[in-house]
DONU-328270 format. One record per residue (C-alpha): residue number from 1; residue in one letter; x, y, z. Coordinates in steps of 0.1 Angstrom, whole numbers, plus 5000, padded with zeros to 4 digits. Layout:
N
<num = NUM residu = a x = X y = Y z = Z> .
...
***
This chain:
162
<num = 1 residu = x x = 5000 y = 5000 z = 5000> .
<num = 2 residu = x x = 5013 y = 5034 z = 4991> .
<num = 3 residu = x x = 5012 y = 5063 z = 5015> .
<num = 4 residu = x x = 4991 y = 5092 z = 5006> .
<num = 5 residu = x x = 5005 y = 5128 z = 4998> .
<num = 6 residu = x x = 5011 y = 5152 z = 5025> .
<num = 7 residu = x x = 5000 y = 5186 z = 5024> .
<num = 8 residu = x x = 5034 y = 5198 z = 5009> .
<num = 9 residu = x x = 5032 y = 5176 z = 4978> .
<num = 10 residu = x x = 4994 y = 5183 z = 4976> .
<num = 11 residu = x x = 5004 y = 5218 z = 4973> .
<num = 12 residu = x x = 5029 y = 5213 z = 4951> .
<num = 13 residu = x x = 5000 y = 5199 z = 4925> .
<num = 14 residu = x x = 4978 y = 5225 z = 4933> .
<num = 15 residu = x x = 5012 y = 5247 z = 4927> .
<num = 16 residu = x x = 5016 y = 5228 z = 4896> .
<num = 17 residu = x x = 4980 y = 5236 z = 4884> .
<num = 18 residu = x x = 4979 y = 5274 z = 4894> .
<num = 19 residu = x x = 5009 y = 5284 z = 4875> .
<num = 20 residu = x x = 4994 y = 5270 z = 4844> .
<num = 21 residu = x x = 4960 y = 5298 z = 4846> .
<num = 22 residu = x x = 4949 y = 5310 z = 4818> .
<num = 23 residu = x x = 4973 y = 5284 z = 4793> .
<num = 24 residu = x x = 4969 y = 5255 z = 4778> .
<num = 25 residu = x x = 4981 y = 5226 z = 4792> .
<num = 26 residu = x x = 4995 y = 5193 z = 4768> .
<num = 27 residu = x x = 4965 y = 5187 z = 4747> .
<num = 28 residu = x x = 4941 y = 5206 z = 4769> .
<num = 29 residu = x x = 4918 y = 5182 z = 4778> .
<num = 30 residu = x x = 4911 y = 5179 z = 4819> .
<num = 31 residu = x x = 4928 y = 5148 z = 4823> .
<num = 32 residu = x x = 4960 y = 5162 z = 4810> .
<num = 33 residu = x x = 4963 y = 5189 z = 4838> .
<num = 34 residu = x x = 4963 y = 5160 z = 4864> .
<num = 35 residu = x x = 4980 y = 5134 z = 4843> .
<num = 36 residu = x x = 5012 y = 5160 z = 4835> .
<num = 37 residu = x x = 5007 y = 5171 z = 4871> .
<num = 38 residu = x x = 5010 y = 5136 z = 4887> .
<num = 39 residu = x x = 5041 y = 5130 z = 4865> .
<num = 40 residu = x x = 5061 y = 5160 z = 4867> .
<num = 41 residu = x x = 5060 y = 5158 z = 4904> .
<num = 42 residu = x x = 5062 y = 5117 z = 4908> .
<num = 43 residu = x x = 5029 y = 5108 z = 4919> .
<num = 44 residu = x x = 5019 y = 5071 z = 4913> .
<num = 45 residu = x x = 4993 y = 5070 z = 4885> .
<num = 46 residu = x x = 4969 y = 5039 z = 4888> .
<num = 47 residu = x x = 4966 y = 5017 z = 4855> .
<num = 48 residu = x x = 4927 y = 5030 z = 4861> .
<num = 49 residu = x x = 4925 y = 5059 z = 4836> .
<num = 50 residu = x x = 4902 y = 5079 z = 4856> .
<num = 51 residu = x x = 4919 y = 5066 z = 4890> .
<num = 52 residu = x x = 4938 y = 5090 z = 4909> .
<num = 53 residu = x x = 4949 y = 5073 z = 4940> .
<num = 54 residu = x x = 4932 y = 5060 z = 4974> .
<num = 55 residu = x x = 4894 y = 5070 z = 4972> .
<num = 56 residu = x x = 4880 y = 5096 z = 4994> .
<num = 57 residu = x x = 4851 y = 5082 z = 5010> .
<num = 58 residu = x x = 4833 y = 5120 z = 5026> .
<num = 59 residu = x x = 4836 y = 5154 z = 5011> .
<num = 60 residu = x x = 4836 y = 5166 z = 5047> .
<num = 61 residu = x x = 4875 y = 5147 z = 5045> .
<num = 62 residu = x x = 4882 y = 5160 z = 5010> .
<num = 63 residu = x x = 4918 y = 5179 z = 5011> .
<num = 64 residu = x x = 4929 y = 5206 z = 4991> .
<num = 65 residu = x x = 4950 y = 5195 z = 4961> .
<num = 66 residu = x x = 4924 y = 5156 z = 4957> .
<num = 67 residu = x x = 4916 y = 5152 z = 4924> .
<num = 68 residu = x x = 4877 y = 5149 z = 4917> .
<num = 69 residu = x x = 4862 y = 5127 z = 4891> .
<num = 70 residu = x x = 4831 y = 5139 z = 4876> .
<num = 71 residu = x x = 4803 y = 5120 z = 4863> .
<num = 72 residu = x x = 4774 y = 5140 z = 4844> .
<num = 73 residu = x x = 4773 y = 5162 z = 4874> .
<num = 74 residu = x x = 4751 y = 5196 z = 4876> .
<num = 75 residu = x x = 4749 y = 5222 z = 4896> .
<num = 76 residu = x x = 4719 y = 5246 z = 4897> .
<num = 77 residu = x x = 4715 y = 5277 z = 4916> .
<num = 78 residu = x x = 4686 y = 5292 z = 4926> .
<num = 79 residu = x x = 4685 y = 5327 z = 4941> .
<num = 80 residu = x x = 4648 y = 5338 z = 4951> .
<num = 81 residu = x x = 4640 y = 5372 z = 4963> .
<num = 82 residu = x x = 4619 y = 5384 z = 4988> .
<num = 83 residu = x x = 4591 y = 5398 z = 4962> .
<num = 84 residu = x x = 4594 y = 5360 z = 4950> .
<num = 85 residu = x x = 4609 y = 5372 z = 4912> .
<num = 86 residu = x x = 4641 y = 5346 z = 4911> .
<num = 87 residu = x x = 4669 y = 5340 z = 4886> .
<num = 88 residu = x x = 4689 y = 5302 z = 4880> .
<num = 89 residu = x x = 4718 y = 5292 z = 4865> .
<num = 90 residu = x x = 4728 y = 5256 z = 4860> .
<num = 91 residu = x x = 4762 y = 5247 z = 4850> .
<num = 92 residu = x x = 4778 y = 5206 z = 4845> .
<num = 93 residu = x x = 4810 y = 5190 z = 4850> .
<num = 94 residu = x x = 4813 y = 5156 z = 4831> .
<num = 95 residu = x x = 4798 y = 5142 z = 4802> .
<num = 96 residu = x x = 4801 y = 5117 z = 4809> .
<num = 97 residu = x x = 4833 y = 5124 z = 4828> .
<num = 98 residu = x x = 4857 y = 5156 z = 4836> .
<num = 99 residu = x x = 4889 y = 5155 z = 4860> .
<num = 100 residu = x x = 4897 y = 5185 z = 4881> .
<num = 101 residu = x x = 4919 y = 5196 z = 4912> .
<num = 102 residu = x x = 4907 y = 5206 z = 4944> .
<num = 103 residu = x x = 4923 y = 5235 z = 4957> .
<num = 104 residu = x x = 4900 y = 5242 z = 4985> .
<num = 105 residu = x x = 4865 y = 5236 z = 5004> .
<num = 106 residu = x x = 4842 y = 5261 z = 5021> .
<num = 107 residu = x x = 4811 y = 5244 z = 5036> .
<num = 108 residu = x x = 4794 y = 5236 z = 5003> .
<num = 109 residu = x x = 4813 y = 5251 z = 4981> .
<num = 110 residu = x x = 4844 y = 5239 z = 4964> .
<num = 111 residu = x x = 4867 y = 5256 z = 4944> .
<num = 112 residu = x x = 4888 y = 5238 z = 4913> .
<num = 113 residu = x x = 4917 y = 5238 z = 4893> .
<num = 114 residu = x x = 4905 y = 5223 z = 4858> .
<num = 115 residu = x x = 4905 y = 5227 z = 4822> .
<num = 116 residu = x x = 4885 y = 5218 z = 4791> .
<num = 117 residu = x x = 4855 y = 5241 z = 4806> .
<num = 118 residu = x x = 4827 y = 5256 z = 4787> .
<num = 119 residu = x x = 4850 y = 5244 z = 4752> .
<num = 120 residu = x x = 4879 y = 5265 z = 4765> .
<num = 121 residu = x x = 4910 y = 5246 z = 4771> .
<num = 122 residu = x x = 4927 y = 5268 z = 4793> .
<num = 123 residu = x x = 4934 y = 5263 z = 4829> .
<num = 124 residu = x x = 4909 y = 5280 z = 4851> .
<num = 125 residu = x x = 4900 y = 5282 z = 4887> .
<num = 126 residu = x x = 4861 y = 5283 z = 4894> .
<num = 127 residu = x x = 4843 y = 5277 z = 4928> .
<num = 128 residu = x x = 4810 y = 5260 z = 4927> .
<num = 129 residu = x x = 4782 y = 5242 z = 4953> .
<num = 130 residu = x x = 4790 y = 5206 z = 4956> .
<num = 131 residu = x x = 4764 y = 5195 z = 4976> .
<num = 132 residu = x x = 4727 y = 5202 z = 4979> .
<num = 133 residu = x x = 4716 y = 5234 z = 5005> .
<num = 134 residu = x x = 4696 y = 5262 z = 5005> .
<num = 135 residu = x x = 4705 y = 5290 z = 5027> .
<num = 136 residu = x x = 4686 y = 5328 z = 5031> .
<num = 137 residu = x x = 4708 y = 5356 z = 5039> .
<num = 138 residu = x x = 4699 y = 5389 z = 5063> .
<num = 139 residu = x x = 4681 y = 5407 z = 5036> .
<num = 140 residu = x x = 4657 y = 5371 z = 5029> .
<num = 141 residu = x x = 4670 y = 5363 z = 4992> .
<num = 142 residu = x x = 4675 y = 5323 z = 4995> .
<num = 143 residu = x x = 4700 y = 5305 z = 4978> .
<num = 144 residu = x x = 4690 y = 5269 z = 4965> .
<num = 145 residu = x x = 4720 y = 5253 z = 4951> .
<num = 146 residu = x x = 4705 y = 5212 z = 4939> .
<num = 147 residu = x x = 4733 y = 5191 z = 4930> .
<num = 148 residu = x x = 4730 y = 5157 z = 4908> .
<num = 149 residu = x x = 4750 y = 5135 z = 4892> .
<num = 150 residu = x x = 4783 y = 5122 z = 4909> .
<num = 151 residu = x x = 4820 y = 5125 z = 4916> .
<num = 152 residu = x x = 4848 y = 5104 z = 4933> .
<num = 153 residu = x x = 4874 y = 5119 z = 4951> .
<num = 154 residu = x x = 4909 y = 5106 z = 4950> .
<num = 155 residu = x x = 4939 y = 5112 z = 4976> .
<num = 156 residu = x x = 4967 y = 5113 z = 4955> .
<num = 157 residu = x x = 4998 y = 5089 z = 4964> .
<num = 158 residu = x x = 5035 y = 5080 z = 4964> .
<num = 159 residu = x x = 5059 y = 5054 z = 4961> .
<num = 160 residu = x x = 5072 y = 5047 z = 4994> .
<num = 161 residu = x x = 5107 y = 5057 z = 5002> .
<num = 162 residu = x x = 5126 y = 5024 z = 5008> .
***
């Protein structure tokens, strides 16, 4: 069994990642990003194409710099007013499948490191809700963020040092 990352080799990915904003990476697709990232900094790459390591069983243990696997996943916000006029967005991740970096998690909201967006192959950050919740602020506009579709999160790991 191979040890998982640490926090300085997760940052060096997420370091990895960050310095590559706004360029293409390789051929661009999301995989790449990891795939160039795992070997530039010796990470062991599972035979598994879409495997990146030990799976993360809770989001609520998700670190930053795990690598999430996307399946046909969704995101849609809804943000309702008090006079009950309302505006939604949806946006998806995966279809069927897209690969991104996690660089870090607040409450329900994650934000990435991930390219091959919206048909722009360019690295990008972007937060987004990752799990279902509704919240109303001060001012009573609620937020309903509904999440569907799946992901998988992988701890990264490395050969052990004999």
């Amino acid at each position: 069994m191979m040890p998982d990352v640490n926090a300085q080799q997760a940052q060096r990915l997420i370091n990895f990642a960050t310095e590559r904003l706004g360029r293409v990476e390789g051929d661009g697709q999301c995989w790449t990003l990891v795939n160039n990232g795992f070997t530039h900094l010796g990470f062991d790459k599972p035979a598994s194409t879409y495997a990146w390591g030990r799976v993360v069983d809770n989001l609520t243990d998700a670190r930053p710099g795990d690598v999430f696997q996307f399946r046909r996943f969704e995101v849609t916000v809804r943000v309702t007013h008090p006079d009950g006029s309302w505006e939604e967005q949806t946006m998806s991740r995966g279809e069927p499948r897209h690969t991104a970096i996690l660089e870090s998690v607040d409450g329900n909201r994650a934000t990435f490191l991930e390219s091959n967006v919206t048909d722009d192959q360019t690295v990008k950050r972007n937060s987004f809700g990752v799990r279902t919740a509704t919240t109303t602020d001060a001012a009573g506009v609620r937020t309903s963020v509904t999440v569907s579709g799946s992901f998988i999160i992988y701890r990264p790991q490395v050969s052990a040092t004999p």
